[in-house]
C-alpha positions as CSV (number, residue, x, y, z in Angstrom):
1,X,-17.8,0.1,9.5
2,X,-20.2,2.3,11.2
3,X,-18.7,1.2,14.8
4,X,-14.9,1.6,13.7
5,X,-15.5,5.1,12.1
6,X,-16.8,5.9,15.6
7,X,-14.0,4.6,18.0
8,X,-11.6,6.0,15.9
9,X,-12.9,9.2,15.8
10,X,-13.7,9.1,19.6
11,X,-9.9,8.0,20.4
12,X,-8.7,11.0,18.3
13,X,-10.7,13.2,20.7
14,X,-9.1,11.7,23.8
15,X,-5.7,11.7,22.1
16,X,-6.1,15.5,21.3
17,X,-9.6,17.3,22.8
18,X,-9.2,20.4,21.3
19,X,-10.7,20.0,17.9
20,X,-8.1,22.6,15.6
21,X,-5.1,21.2,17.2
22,X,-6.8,17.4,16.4
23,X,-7.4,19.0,12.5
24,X,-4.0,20.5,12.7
25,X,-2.3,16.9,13.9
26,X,-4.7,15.4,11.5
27,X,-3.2,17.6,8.5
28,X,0.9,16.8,9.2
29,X,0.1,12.8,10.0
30,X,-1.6,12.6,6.2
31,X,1.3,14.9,4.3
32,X,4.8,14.4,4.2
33,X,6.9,16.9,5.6
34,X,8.6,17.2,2.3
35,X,5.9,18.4,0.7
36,X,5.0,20.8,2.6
37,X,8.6,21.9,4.0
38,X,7.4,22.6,7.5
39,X,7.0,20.6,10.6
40,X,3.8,20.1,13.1
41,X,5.8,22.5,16.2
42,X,2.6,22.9,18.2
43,X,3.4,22.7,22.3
44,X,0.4,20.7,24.0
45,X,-1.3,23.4,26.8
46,X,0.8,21.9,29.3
47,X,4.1,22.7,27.6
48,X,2.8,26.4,26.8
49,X,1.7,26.9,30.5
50,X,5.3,25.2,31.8
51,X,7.1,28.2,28.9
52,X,4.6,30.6,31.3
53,X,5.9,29.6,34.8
54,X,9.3,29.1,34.0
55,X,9.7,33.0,32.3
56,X,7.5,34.6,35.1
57,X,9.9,32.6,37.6
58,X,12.9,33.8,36.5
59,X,11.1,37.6,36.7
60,X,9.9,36.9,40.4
61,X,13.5,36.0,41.0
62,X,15.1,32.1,41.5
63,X,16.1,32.9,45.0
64,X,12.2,33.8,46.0
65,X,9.9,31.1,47.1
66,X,7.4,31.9,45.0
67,X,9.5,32.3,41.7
68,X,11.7,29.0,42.4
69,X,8.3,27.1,42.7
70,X,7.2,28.5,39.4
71,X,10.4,27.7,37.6
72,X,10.1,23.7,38.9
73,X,6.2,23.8,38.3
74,X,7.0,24.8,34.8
75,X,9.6,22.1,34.5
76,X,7.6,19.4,35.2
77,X,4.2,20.8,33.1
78,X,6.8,21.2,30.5
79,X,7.9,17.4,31.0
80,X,3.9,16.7,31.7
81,X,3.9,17.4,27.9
82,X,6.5,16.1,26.2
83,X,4.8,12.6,27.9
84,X,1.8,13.9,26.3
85,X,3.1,13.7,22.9
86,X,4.4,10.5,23.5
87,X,1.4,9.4,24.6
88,X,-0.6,10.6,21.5
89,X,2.3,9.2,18.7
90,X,1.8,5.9,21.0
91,X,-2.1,6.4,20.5
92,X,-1.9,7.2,16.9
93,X,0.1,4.1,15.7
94,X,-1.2,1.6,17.9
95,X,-5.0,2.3,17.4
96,X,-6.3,5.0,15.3
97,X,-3.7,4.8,12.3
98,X,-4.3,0.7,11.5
99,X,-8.2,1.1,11.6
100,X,-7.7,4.2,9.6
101,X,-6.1,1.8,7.2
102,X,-8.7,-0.6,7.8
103,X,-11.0,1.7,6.7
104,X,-9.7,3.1,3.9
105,X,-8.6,-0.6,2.7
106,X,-10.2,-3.9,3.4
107,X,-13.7,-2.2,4.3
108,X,-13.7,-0.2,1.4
109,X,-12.6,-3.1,-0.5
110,X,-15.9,-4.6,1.2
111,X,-18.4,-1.9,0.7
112,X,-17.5,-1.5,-3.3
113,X,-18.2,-5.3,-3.3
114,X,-21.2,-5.3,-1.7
115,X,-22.4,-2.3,-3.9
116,X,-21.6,-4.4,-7.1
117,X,-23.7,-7.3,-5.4
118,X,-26.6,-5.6,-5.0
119,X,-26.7,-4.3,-8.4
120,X,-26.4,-7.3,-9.9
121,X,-29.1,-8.1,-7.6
122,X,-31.0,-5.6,-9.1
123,X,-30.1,-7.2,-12.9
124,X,-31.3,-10.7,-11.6
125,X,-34.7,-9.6,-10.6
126,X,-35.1,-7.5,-13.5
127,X,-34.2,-10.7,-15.7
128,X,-36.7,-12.5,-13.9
129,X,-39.3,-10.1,-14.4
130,X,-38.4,-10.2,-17.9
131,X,-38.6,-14.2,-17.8
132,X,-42.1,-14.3,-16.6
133,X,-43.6,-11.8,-19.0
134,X,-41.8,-13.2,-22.1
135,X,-43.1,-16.9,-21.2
136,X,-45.5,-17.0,-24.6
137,X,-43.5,-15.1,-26.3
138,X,-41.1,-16.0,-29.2
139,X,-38.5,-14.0,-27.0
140,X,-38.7,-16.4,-24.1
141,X,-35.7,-18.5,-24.9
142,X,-33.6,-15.3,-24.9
143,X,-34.7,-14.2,-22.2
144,X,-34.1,-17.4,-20.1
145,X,-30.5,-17.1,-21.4
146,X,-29.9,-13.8,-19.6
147,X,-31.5,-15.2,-16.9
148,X,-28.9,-18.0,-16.6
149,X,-26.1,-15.1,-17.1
150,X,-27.5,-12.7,-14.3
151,X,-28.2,-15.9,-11.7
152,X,-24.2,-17.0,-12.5
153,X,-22.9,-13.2,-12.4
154,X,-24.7,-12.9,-9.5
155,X,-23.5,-16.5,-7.9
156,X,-19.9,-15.3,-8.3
157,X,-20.1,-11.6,-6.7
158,X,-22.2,-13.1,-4.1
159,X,-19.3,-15.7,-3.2
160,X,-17.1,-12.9,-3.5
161,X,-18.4,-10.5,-0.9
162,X,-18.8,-13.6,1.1
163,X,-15.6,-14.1,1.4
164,X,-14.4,-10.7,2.4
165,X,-17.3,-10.8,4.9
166,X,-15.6,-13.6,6.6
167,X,-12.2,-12.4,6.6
168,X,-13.8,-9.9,8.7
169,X,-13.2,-12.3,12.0
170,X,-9.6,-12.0,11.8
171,X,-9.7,-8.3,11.2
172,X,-11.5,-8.3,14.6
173,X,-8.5,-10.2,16.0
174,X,-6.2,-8.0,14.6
175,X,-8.2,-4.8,16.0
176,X,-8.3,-7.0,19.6
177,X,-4.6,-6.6,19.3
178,X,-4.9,-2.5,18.4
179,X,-6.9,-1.9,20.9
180,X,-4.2,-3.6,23.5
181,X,-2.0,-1.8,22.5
182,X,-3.9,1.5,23.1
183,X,-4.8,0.6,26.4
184,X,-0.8,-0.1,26.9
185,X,-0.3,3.6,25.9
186,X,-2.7,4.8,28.3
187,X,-0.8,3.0,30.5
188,X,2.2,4.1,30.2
189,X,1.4,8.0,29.9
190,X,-1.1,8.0,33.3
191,X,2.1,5.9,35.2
192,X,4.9,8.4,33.6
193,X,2.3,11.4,34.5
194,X,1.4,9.9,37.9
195,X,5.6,9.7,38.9
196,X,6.4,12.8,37.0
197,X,3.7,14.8,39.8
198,X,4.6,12.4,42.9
199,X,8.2,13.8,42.3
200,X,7.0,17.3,42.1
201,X,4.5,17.0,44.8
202,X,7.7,15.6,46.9
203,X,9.7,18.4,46.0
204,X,7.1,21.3,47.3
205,X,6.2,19.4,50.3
206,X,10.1,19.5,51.5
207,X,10.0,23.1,50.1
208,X,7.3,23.8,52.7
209,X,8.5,22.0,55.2
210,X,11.9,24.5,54.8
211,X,9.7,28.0,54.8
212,X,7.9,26.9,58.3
213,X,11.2,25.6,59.7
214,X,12.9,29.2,58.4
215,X,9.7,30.6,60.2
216,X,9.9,29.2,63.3
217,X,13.9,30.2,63.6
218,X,12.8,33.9,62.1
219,X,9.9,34.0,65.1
220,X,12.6,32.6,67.7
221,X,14.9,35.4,66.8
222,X,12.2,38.5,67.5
């Protein structure tokens, strides 16, 4: 539980570092749109910073070098971030939602049984204590009876939480698969990034390559 409470929390920092957009994101997964009547619109950093260089582009001018290099940077941080958010839905459903469930499900199912265990624990030595000081006294027949109940009640609940405890193995199998298919979203989002950047990165290079060929034919001319 303890281990699961921590990966999950940990992945929700990776999805989304900055912790008030993660309690934010956090706030619209867990309540319906419908009840609220508003949707989660935040940008990611890289779509506000795209919104940035795109506007103070078009101020520079689109026929400047400068301002036509902002308006494509912008484009492709803006792009950067819808991948982003991609990425984290991708995240969210694959690995962080189903132990969230997890949690709030079998292992609490697990940890109420386990609680109930040890009290009746706690009944079952207390019967036995009970036993061994009522054993000349007219009350030891009762309290041998309660003993008998306690040691069954306790019999059962302990075969009970022993069986949840073993389903755990195919919850592990099932989280194997989660955690898959997080590692498939990271995937995805670093290879759609990396191609998104190699196209800009292309495109500024040639753009370079254009200013020192105009250079050289501007130097020619003096």
């Amino acid at each position: 539980k303890g281990y699961t409470e921590k990966i999950k929390a940990n992945c929700e920092a990776v999805l989304v570092p900055n912790p008030a957009a993660r309690a934010e994101s956090l706030f619209f997964d867990n309540v319906p749109v419908d009840k609220i009547g508003i949707k989660n619109e935040r940008l990611t950093n890289s779509e506000y910073l795209g919104t940035d260089m795109v506007e103070a582009g078009n101020e520079f001018g689109v026929g400047t070098p400068y301002g036509s290099a902002l308006i494509r940077v912008g484009q492709t941080q803006s792009r950067l971030g819808e991948v982003e958010k991609e990425y984290i839905r991708n995240g969210n459903e694959g690995m962080i939602a189903p132990l969230q469930r997890f949690l709030d499900g079998e292992m609490k199912n697990i940890s109420r049984e386990r609680k109930v265990l040890e009290n009746k624990r706690l009944d079952l030595d207390a019967c036995k204590n009970k036993v061994r000081k009522a054993r000349h006294l007219a009350t030891q027949p009762q309290s041998e009876n309660e003993l008998r109940i306690c040691q069954a009640e306790f019999d059962r609940q302990a075969e009970i939480t022993k069986l949840l405890m073993e389903g755990l193995a195919q919850t592990q199998t099932n989280h194997l698969r989660h955690l898959k298919d997080f590692v498939q979203a990271q995937v995805k989002y670093y290879d759609e990034a990396h191609c998104v950047m190699q196209e800009l990165h292309r495109e500024l290079s040639g753009l370079r390559s254009e200013e020192r060929r105009v250079g050289k034919e501007c130097r020619s001319r003096w």
